[in-house]
N, C-alpha and C positions, 0 to 999 in steps of 0.2 A: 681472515678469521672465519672459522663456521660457524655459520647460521646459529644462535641461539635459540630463534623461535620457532617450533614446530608446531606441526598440527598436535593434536589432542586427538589421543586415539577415541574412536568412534564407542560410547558405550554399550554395551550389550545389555538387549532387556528381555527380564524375565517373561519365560509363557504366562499366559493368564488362561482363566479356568473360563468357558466359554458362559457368556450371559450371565457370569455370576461376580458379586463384590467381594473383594476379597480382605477388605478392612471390615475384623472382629470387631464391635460395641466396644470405646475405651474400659479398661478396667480399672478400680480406682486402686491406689497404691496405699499399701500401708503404712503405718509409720515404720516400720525400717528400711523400706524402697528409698532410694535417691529421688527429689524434686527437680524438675525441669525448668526453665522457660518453655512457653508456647510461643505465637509470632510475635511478643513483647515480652517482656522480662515483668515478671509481679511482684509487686513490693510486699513486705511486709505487713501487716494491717496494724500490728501494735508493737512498734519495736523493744518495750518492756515486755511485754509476754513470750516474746523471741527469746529473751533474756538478752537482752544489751540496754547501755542506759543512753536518755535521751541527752543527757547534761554531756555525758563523755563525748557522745557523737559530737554534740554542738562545738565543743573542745578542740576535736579533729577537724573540723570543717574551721574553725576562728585563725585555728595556725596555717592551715592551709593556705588562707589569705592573706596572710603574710608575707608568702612564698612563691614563686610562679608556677603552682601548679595553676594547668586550665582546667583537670575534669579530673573525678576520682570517682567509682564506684567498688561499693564493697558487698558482697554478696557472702551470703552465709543460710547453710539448709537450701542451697535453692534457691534463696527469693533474696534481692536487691534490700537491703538493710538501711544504707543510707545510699545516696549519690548525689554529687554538685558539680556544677559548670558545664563545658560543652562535652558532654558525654557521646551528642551525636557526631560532631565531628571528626572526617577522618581526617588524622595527625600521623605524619610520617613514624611509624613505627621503631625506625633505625636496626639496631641489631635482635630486635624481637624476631624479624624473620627467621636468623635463624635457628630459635625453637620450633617456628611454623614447620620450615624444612625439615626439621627432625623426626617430627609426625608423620610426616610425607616417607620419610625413608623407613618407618619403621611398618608401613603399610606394606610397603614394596621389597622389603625385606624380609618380614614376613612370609610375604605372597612368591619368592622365589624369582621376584625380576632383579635386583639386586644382591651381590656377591661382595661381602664388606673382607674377604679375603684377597681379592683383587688388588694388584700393584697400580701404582698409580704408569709402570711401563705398561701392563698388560693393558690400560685402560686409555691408553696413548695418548697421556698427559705431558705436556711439554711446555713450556713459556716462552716468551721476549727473550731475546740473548739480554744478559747471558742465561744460557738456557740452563733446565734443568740436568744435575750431574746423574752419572749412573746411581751413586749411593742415596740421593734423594728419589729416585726413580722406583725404590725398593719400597719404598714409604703405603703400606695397604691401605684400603679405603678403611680400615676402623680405628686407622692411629688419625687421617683423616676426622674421622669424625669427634676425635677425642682431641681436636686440636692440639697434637702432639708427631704431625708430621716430618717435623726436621726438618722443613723447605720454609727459607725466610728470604724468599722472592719478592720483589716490590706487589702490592698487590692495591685493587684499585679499594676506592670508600672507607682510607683509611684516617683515623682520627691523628694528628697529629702527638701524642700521646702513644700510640700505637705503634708510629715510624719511630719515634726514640726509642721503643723496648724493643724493639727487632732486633734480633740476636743476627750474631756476621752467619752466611751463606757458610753449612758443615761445622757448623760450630756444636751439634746435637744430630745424635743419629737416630734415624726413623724410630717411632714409640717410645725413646727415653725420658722427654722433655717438653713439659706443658708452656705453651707460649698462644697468648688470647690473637689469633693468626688470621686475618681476613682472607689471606690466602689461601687458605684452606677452607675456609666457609664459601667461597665462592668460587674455587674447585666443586665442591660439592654438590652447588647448583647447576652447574655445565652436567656433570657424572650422573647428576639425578635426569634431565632430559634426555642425556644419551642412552641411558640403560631402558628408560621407560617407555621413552620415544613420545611424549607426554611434553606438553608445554606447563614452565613449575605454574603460574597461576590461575590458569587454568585447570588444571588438577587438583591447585589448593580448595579450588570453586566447589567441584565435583566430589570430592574425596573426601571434605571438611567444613568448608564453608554451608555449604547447600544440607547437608544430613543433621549439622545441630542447630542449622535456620536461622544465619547470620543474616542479620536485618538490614548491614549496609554493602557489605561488602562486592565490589564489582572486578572484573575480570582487568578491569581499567586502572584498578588501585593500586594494581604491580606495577612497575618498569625495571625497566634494566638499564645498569649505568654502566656504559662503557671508558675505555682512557686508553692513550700509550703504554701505562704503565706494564698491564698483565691482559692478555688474553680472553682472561677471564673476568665476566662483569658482575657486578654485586648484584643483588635481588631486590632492593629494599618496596614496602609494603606503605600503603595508606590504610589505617583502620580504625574505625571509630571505640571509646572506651566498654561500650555493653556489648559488642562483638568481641572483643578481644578477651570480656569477661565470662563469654563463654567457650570460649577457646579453653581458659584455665578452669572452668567447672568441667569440661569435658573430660581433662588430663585429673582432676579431683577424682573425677569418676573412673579413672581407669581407665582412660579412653572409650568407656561405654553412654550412650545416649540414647534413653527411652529402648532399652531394651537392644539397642543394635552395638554391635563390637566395631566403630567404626578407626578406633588404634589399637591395637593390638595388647592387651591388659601387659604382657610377658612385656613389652617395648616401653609403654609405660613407666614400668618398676626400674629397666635395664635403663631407658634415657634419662631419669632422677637417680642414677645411684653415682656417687663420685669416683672419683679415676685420679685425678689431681689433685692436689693443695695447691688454693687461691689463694693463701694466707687470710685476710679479715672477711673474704664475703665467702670463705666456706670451702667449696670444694667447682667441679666442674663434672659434668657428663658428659651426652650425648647432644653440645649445644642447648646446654639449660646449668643454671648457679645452682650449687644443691647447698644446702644449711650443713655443716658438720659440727656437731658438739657447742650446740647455739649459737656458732658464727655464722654469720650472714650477711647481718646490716648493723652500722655504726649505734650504738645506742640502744636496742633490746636484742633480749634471748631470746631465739625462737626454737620453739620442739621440734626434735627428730623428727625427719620426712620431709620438712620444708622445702622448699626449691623457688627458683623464679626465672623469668627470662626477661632481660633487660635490655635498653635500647639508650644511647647515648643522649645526655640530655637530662636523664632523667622520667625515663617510659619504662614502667614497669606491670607483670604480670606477676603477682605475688601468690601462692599456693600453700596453704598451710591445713594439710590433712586433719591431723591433731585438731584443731578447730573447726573442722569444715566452711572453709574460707577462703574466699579468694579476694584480693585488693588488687585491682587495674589503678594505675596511676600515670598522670598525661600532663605532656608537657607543648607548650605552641615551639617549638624548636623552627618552627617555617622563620621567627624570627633571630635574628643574628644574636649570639651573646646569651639567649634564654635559654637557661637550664635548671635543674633541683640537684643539688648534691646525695650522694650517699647519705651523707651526715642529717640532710635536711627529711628526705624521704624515712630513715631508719626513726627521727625522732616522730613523724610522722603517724609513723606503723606504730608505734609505744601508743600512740595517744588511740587510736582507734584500737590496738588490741587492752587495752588498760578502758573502755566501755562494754567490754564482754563481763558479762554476770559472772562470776565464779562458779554458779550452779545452772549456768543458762544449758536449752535442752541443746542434743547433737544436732537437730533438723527441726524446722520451724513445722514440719508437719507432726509431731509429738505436741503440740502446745495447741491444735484445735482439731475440732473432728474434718475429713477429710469430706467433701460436699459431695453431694452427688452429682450426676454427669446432668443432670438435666435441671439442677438448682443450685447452681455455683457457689458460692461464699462473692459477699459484695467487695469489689474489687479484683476479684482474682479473672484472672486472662480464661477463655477456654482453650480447649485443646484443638489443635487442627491435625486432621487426619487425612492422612494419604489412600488413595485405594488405585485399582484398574480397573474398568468394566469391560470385555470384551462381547463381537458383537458378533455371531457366525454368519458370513457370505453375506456381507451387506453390499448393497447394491449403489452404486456411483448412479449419477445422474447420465453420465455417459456412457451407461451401460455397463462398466467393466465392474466385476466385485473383487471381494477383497477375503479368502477363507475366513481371517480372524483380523478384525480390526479394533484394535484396543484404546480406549479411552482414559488417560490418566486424569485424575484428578484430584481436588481436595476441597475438605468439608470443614467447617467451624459450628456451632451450634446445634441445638437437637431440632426435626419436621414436628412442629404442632401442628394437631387435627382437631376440626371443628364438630358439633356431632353425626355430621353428615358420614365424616370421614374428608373431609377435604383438608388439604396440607396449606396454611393461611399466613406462615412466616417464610417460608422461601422466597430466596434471592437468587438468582442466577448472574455473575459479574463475569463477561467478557474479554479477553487480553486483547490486544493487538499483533498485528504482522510481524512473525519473529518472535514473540510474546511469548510467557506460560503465565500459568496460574496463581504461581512460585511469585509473581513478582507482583503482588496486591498484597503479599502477606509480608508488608514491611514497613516501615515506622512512618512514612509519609501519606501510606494508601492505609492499610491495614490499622495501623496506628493510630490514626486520627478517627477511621470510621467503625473499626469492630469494637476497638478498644469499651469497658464499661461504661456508660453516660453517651457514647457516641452515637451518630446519626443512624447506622446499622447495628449495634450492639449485639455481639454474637451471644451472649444472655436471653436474646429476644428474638435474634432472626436465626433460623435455618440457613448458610451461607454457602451458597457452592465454587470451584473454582475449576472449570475442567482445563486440560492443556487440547486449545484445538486438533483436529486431524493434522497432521503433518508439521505440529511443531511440540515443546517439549518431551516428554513422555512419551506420548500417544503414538501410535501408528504414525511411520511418514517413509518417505524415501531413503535417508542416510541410515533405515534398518537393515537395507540389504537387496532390495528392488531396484532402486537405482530410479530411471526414469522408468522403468515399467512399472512404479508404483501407477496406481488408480489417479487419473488429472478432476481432482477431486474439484469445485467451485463452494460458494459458501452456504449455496440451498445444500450440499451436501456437510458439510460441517457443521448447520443445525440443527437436520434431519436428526445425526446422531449426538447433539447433546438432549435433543430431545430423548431421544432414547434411554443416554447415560439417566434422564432424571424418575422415566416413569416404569421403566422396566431396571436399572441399576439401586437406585436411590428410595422408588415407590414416591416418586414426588407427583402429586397431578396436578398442580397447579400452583404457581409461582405470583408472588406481589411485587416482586420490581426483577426486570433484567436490565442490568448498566453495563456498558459496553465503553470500551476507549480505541479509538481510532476502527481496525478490523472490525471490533467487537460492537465498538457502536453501528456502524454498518450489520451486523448480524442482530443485533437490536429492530432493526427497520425489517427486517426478513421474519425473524420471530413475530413482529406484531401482523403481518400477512399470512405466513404459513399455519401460524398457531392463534388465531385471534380471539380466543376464546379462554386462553391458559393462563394467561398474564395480564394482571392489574394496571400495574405501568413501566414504561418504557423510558430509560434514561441513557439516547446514545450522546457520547462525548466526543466531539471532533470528526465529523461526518458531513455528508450530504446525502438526502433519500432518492439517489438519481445517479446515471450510467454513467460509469467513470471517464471523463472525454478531456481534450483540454492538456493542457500539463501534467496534470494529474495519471492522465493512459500514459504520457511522453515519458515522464520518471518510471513508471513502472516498465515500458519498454525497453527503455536506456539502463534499466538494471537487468532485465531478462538477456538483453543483448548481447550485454558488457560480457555476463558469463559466456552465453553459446558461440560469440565468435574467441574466445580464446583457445586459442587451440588446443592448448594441456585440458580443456573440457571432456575432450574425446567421448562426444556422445552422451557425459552422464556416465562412462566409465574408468575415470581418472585415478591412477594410482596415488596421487596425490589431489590435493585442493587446486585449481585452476590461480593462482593467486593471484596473475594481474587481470583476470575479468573479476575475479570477486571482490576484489581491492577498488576495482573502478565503480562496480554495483557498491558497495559499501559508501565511496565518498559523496554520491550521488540522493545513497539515504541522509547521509548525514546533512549534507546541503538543505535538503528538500523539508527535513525536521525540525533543522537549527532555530536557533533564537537569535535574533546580532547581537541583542543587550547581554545574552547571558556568554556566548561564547567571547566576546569582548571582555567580561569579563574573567573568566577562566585563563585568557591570550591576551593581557594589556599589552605587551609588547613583543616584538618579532619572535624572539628565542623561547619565549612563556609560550604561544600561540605557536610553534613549530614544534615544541617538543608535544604538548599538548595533543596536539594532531597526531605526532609518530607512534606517542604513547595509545593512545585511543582507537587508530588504523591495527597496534600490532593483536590489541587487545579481542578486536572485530574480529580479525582475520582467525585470531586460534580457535572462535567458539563460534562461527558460521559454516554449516557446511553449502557447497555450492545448489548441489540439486534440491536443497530442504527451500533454500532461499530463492529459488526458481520458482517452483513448484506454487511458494507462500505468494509470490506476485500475478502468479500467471490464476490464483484462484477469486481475484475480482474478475475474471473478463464477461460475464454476465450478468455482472451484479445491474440491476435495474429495479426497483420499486416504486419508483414515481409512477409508474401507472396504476397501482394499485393501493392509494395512500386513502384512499374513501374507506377502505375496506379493512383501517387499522381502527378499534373499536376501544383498545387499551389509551388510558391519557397517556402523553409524551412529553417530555422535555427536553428538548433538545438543544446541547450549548455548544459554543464555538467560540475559540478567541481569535481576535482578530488578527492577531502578530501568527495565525496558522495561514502558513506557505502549502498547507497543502489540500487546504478548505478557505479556502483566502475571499473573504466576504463581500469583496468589489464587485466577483463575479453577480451577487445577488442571487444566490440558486435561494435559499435559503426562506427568503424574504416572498418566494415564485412558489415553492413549494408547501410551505407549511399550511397557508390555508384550506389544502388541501385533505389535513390531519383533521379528524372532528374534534379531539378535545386536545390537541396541541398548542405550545408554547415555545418558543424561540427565543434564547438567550445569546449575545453577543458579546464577552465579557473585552474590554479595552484591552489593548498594551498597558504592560505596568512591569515595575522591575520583580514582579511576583508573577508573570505569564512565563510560560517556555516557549513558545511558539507550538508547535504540536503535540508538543510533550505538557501541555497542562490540561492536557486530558485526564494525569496521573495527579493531578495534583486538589485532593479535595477542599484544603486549605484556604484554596481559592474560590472555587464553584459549590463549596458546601452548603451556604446558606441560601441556593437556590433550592438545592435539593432536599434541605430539611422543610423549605414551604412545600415542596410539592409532595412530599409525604406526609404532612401534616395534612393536605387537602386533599388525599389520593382514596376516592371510595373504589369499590370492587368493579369490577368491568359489566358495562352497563349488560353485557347481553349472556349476562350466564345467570 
């Protein structure tokens, strides 16, 4: 069988305008603009004034309970209305995917890399004997996508329900005949990789995920399910219910988000309009349920337009234009026998659509004045903004420069100035190795700290989020230099965020930089290089000292893994080197892991084997080899311990114990700190709420250090 998994072509980024920001002042929307999420989803403030009633709602949520639904959320104008149960959890999707797919195809279709005129012979689709005949062969990618191919070949992930309607092999000729066909949906996803040369979720990340700022979604959430049966493996999706509720506000929207056409409006209309009779649920598209003539769901009407995409079980994406509405509805199907019926769900959707006012407005933004950018309305999220800063002929510490080296980043809240003119709310937050900035702006980092009432509250602080040199966004190697990118180190990484804040931003001076793992390590270099700029310093998962020890051995044993592969060729690889990155990648993963939490994830052989395949394949599509060279081989001078007298900013510096890659036995930590003049050292235990390195990421646990030490944090004593 071929290869399923490809690389992910490399994305292309746009020029930037030299030394200038190219994120305009948000501007505020009117009432007839579509409403958003920002990096969390905002509730309603008054869900009578929305025009829904509170008694209805309670109504919907009482039956609910009934029922095994686990999580429902219902958004209306934009803003979350009501929602219950595990809304963050991701729950296998089922055949939600493939509307995801659909999206996916209607970009690339679009975009002219896809030919839905294509035979499924030109496209040299074949199966298991018995194989496919010449008259099924004829079958085009758009009867394909209309699940009306005429090939009723065993096909894998299929429900038992499914294998009884299968109509005999010729029994329907290509385009005559709608049959709900997994075979065909998963054709689709082989044809989508081929044409694209694009790994699917990875793409979904890039193309979807990532541009309407799905708060859980990971590259890891995909698998593929192979069998004997067909060829061809299903796709199926892990995805939590407020992501996948903007998934259908997107499609609400025309495929359009805050201004960007990220589906194509034309594909939109064209994958919601029906082609079949489903008999009671309506009609069928382009892989999505469309409403015809109020059919849809057992037990209400719903108005022209409607559509959904539904997932076995009982997972649904519900879309009702006419109302401006979307209902996600979630089922724990991980368990055997758990399901919600048509019947249960449709009486469901009666009871939540039967709490809408008969006079309530289109958009929750008609029902209050719209706040301004620098005095929010209480409870409402701010806006986080994307920019680039580029930086002409910046100079590497190793001499070599760089013409134009671009800074991605992103911003939440407005720079208050004192009357001096000094900027007295900035925060400067750090990623880690392989990291961007993208990934703090999500329900466990972002969530917990920007959120209103939070320890950061982006209402109050100025937030910055740059992607370092050589990883997301920003300037790096897999743009096109290869290993003749500039061998940058970290005094050069925040030389220029330095830059990005006082010639990009106009920032002069910062009240905390927090850092996790990299970042906390560049936390320790800002309070040396910049000692005067920053109040305090909160690096997470570090040590202020030369990386020696296991700690150089893993980063070697990963630089290694790549250069002696031979498909490396130098850093000029036509492809991904895939067994030295595969072996660099197991070696992160080791060096990161938790026992408690990966024991968990793999109680047993088959759980813990797939888990690992699943997670290897996941690595491999969204690492490139030379970005991840590059990112290890950029401590090899990190050193500040000699110069720890001369950090003048208070520090707090935490570490947990279960970190294998700051492992506290050593006692650096303990040798070091006294060193800091107004430093503190935190050592948080193992507990089944540590990650091992990874609770660096986790404020949930280490927050209420850092809310005392911002409570006690005055200005740096020597400015």
């Amino acid at each position: 069988m071929r290869s399923m998994y490809r690389r992910s072509a490399l994305i292309a980024f746009t020029a930037v305008i030299t030394l200038a920001v190219l994120v305009a002042a948000p501007r505020q929307p009117s009432a007839q603009e579509p409403v958003y999420p920002g990096a969390i989803w905002q509730h309603v403030p008054d869900v009578g004034r929305a025009g829904w009633s509170a008694a209805g709602l309670k109504a919907a949520r009482e039956y609910a309970q009934t029922i095994p639904t686990a999580a429902v959320t219902i958004v209306s104008g934009g803003q979350v209305v009501d929602e219950w149960g595990d809304t963050a959890t991701r729950y296998n999707v089922h055949s939600i995917r493939k509307s995801f797919l659909s999206a996916m195809y209607g970009i690339h279709v679009r975009g002219g890399r896809i030919d839905l005129a294509l035979t499924l012979e030109q496209l040299g689709i074949d199966d298991n004997e018995p194989s496919l005949t010449p008259v099924e062969k004829r079958a085009i990618l758009h009867d394909v996508l209309k699940a009306r191919s005429g090939v009723y070949h065993p096909a894998l992930y299929e429900t038992a329900g499914m294998k009884a309607r299968r109509p005999a092999r010729g029994s329907h000729a290509p385009g005559t005949f709608w049959y709900y066909n997994n075979w065909d949906f998963n054709v689709l996803g082989t044809v989508f990789e081929r044409l694209t040369k694009t790994n699917l979720f990875v793409e979904f990340k890039n193309r979807i995920a990532d541009p309407i700022g799905m708060e859980d979604y990971r590259i890891e959430d995909g698998t593929f399910v192979t069998g004997p049966d067909s060829v061809y493996p299903a796709y199926p999706f892990r995805m939590t219910a407020r992501d996948m509720a903007r998934f259908g506000l997107l499609f609400l929207h025309n495929g359009s988000w805050r201004g960007r056409q990220v589906v194509p409006a034309d594909w939109v209309k064209e994958s919601t309009t029906s082609y079949s009779d489903t008999g009671q649920a309506g009609g069928y598209g382009y892989l999505w349920w469309v409403a015809v003539n109020g059919r849809h769901l057992p037990g209400t009407t719903l108005p022209d337009g409607s559509y959904s995409a539904r997932g076995a079980g009982g997972h649904f994406i519900l879309v009702i234009p006419a109302f401006d509405t979307v209902i996600v509805h979630r089922v724990n199907t991980d368990i055997a026998g758990r399901q919600v019926t048509d019947e249960q769900f449709g009486r469901l959707v009666k009871l939540i659509l039967d709490a809408r006012s008969p006079a309530r407005p289109s958009t929750a933004l008609e029902t209050q004045v719209a706040p301004r950018a620098t005095e929010p309305a209480a409870g409402a999220e701010p806006r986080v903004n994307e920019g680039d800063f580029a930086i002409s002929h910046f100079r590497f510490g190793s001499g070599e420069t760089l013409p134009r080296l671009n800074l991605h980043y992103r911003t939440l809240g407005t720079p208050e100035r004192d009357a001096s003119g000094v900027v007295r709310n900035a925060v400067l937050i750090l990623h880690g190795t392989g990291g961007t900035g993208a990934g703090f702006v999500n329900q466990t980092f972002g969530g917990v700290l920007f959120q209103p009432g939070g320890l950061l509250d982006a209402r109050r602080y100025f937030i910055v989020l740059p992607d370092g040199i050589g990883h997301g966004k920003s300037s790096k190697p897999s743009d096109g230099l290869r290993m003749r990118f500039p061998k940058y180190t970290y005094d050069d990484m925040v030389r220029a965020q330095h830059a990005l804040l006082t010639e990009g931003l106009k920032v002069n001076h910062l009240r905390l930089v927090l850092g996790t793992s990299m970042g906390a390590m560049h936390c320790w270099v800002w309070g040396e290089m910049y000692p005067d700029f920053v109040d305090g310093l909160v690096p997470l998962a570090s040590a202020p000292t030369a990386i020696a020890g296991r700690n150089r051995v893993m980063r070697k044993m990963i630089m290694d893994s790549i250069m002696h592969d031979a498909a490396w060729q130098n850093g000029d690889y036509p492809e991904e080197p895939r067994q030295g990155l595969a072996g660099a990648i197991n070696i992160l993963m080791m060096m990161t892991s938790s026992p408690l939490q990966w024991h968990r994830l793999g109680p047993a052989r088959d759980a813990a084997d797939k888990w690992y395949e699943d997670s290897i394949k996941a690595r491999l599509a969204a690492t490139d080899a030379n970005d991840m060279l590059y990112q290890y081989n950029a401590s090899r001078d990190y050193d500040p311990s000699p110069n720890l007298d001369k950090i003048t900013a208070a520090v707090l510096a935490i570490n947990s114990a279960d970190d294998v890659v700051n492992p506290p036995e050593l006692g650096l930590m303990e040798k070091l700190m006294p060193l800091v003049k107004r430093g503190r050292y935190v050592l948080i235990p193992t507990s089944d709420r540590t990650r091992g390195h990874g609770t660096h990421s986790l404020p949930a646990v280490w927050g209420s250090y850092l809310e005392e030490f911002l409570n006690a944090l005055t200005p740096n004593v020597s400015q």
